[in-house]
C-alpha positions in Angstrom: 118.6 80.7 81.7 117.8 79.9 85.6 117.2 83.6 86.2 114.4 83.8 83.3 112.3 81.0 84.9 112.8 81.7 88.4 112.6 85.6 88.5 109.4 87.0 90.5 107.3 89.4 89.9 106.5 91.8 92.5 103.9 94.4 92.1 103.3 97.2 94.2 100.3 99.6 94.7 101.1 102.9 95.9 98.5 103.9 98.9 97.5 103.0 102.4 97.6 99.6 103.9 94.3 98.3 105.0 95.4 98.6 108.7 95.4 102.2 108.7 92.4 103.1 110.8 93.9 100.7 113.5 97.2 102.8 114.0 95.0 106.0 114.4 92.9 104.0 117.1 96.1 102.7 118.6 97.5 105.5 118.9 94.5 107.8 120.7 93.9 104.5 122.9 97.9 104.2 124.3 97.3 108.6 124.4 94.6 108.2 126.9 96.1 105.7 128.6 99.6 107.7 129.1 97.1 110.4 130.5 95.2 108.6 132.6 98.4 106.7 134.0 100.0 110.0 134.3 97.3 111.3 136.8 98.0 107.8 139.0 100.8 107.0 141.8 102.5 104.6 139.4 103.7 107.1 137.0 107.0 106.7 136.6 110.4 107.6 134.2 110.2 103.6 133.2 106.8 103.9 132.2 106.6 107.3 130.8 109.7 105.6 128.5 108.0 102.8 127.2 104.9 105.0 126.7 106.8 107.3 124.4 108.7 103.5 122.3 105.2 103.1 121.3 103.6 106.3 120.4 106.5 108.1 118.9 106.0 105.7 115.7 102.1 106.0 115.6 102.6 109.6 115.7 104.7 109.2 112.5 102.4 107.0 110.9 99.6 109.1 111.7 101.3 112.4 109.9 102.2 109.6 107.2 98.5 108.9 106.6 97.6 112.5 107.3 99.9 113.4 104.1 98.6 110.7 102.3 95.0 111.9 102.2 95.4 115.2 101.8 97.8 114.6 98.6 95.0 112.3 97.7 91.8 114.5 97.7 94.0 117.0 95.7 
């Protein structure tokens, strides 16, 4: 009886989130930065590391939302 009246309802649309052209500017923005940084004096292992924590995921998202809108126009 407590389960009937206190059971949500969740709803999910399949498609893009709204954020999706700020991943694909994030991601070219922290891409010129690595190569600009990469041209400097303070390029480094540490650096190139952390570079690579936040780009590897954009780079996934990015073929995510690549997949996405090609399945879509089909």
């Amino acid at each position: 009886m407590l389960t009937s009246v206190i059971s949500p309802i969740i709803s999910a649309t399949p498609g893009l989130p709204e954020y999706w052209n700020i991943v694909i500017a994030g991601l070219l923005i922290l891409l010129s930065l690595m190569e600009v940084l990469a041209a400097t004096q303070k390029w480094n292992r540490d650096i190139n590391c952390s570079f690579n924590i936040a780009i590897i995921p954009l780079i996934l998202n990015f073929i995510g939302i690549i997949i996405f809108k090609a399945t879509e126009v089909i």
